[in-house]
N, C-alpha and C positions, 0 to 999 in steps of 0.2 A: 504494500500500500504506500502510496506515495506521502511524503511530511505535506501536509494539509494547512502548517502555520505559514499564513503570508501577509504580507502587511500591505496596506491600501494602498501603498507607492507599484508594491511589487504585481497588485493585481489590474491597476491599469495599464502598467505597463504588459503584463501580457495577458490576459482573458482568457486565450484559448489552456494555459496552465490550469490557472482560476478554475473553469471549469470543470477541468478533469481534476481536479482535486477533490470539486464539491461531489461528481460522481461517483468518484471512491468512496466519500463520507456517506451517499445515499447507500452504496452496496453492502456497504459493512453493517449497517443501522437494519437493512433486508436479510442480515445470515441468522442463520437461527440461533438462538444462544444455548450455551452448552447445559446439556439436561445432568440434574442434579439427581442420585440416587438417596433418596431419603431412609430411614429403618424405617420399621413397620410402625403403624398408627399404636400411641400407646395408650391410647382412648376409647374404652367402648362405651356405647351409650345402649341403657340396657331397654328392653322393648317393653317393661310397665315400669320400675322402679319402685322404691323403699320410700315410705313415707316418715322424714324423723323429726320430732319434734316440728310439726306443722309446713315440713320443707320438703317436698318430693325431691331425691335425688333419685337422676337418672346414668350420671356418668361415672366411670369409674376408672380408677387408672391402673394398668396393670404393669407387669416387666419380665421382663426373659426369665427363666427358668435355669440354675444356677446347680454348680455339683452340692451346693449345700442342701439344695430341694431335693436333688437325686437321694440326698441318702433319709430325709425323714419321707422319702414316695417308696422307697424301695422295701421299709419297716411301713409303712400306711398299706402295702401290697399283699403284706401277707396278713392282714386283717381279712375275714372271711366274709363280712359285710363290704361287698361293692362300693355303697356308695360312699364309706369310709374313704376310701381312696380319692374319691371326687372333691371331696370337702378338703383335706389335705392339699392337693395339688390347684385348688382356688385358694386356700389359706396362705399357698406358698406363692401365688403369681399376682395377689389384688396388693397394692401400693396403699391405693386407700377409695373409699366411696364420697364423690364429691368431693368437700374440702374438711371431713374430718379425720383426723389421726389415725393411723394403719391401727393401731390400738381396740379406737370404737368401733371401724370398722370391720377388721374381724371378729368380733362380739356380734354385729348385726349379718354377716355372711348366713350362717344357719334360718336365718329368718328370709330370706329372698327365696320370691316366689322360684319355681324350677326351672322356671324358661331363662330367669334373667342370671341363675347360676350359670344354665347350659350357653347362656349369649359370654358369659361371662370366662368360660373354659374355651371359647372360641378364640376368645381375645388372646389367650395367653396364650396357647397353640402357636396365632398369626406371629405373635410378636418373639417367641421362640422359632419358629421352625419355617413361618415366611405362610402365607395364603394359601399357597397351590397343595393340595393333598393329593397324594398318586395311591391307584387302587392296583392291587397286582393278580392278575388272574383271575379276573371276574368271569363270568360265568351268566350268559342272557340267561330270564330267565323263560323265553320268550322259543328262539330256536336253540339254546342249547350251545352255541358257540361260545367258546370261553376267548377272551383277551387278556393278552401278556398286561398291560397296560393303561390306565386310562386315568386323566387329569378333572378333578374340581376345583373352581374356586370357592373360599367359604365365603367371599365376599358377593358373588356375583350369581353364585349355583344355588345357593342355600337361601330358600326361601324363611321368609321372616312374618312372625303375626304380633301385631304392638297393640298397645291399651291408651284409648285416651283418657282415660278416668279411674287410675286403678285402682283407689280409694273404693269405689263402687263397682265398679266389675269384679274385684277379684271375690266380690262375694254375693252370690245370685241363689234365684228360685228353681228349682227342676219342677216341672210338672210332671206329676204321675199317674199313673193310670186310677183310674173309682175315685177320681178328686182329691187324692193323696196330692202331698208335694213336700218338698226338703228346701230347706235354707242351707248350702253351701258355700265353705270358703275353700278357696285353691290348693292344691298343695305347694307346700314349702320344702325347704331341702332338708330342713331339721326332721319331718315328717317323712319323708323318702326315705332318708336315713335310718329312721325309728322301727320301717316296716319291718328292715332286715336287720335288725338288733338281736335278734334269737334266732339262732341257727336251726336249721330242720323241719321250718315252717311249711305247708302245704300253700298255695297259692290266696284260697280261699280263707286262710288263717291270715294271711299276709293283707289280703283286703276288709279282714275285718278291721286291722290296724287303720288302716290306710283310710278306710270309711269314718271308724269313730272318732279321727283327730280332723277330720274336713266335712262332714254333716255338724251343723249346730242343731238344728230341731226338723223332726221328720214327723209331719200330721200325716196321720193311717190314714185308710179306706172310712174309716169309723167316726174319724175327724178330733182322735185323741193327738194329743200334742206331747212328743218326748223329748224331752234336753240331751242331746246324745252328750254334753260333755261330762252332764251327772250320770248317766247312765249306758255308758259306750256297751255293756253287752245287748244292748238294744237292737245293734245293727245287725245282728244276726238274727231276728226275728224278721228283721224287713225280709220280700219274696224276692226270687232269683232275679226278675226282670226289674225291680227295685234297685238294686244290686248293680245287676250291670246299666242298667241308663244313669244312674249318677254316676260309675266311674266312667264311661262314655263324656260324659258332660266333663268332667276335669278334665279326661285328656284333651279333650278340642277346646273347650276355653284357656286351656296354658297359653300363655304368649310364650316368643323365641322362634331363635332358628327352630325349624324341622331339617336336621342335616340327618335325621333318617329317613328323609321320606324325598332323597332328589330326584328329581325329573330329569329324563333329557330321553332324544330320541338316540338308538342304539342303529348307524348307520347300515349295519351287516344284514337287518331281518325289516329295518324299519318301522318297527314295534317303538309303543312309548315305555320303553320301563320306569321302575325305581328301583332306588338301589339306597341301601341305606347305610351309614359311615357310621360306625361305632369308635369307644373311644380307641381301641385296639389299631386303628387306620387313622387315626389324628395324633396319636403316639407313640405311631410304631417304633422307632428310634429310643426313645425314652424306653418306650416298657421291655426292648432287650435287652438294655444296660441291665435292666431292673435286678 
């Protein structure tokens, strides 16, 4: 590029320089300027959020996953409860919720609703191990071909359901069948957690749990009214289709990713599948160290 500095003697005296000086400074100003690779976003913003002390927080900050996380994930593993492990590896990657102290907010972790943990395990993933999740040897479930290979984004692939009001939604009516109906709150992770607290539990044991800490009051067919939290062996008198339409009802009202439930069309059959990432595929790395 040609020196561009000339002084007003130097430019009447020649113009056709002038000129091509000034077109230099127009080409340079036209190249594109050099792209900056940034880390991963250390921000997620969660899809209902925590309501504390009169202040919905919705953002949280998280941070890379360190060998010191390795070694209380790798003791949190061999806990026979699941979702122990889950709770641990968000206790070890959340900075803090909003703008209070890593302190308060691990004390309020267990109380977030499931969706906005599960947004919240995403985050920490991204910002450890980068967006892109590779699935290895998938298998349609459609014609049967399996692939070496295949790429998501959890930004872009992974569908999302948000709350605008989660004061109020996260706690609703089911209507039930003979005029029955239940006052439900969502589940939480402390509650997820609780269900698999006792090893050996049959499925239906596991949803009694699961029922009694998220039914508040469930009016019969009869139009008697039960406090399930005075009386959680309650839930087991409710009937099988009771049963499952309220746990129906929780699962689709959770907000959060669904990153087990992604779409995309499967080019080989043309089929829409889904196919669903557990944490075993957003960890993989991590849990071999393990």
């Amino acid at each position: 590029m040609r020196d561009t500095a000339m002084t007003r003697e130097e430019v009447l005296a020649n113009p056709g320089a002038a000129q091509a000086a000034l077109d230099d400074v127009k080409s340079a100003a036209k190249s594109p300027l050099p792209t900056a690779e940034f880390p991963p976003d250390d921000m997620v913003k969660l899809p209902a959020g925590y309501l504390h002390e009169g202040e919905l927080i919705r953002r949280v900050t998280v941070r890379e996953l360190t060998g010191e996380d390795e070694e209380a994930l790798a003791r949190a593993i061999q806990n026979p409860n699941p979702y122990h492990f889950l709770d641990v590896l968000v206790s070890c990657g959340v900075e803090r919720l909003g703008t209070l102290s890593r302190e308060a907010s691990l004390a309020i972790l267990p109380d977030l609703l499931v969706g906005d943990r599960d947004e919240i395990i995403l985050g920490i993933r991204r910002v450890t191990y980068g967006d892109t999740v590779e699935v290895f040897n998938w298998l349609c479930p459609d014609c049967g071909r399996r692939i070496d290979k295949i790429e998501f984004s959890l930004t872009d692939d992974v569908e999302r359901t948000t709350m605008q009001n989660p004061a109020d939604e996260s706690r609703f009516e089911v209507k039930l069948r003979n005029n029955a109906s239940a006052i439900v709150n969502l589940c939480t992770a402390r509650v997820l957690a609780a269900t698999y607290e006792v090893d050996g539990l049959t499925l239906p044991q596991r949803n009694d749990i699961m029922l009694s800490k998220c039914v508040e009051l469930w009016t019969d067919s009869k139009g008697q009214r039960h406090l399930i939290p005075g009386f959680p062996s309650m839930v087991r008198q409710m009937s099988t289709v009771t049963r499952q339409t309220i746990l129906r009802e929780l699962s689709k009202r959770q907000p959060g990713p669904r990153y087990n439930e992604i779409r995309f069309k499967h080019e080989e059959c043309g089929s829409e599948v889904t196919l669903a990432l557990g944490i075993a595929d957003l960890f993989r790395d991590l849990l071999a160290g393990l």
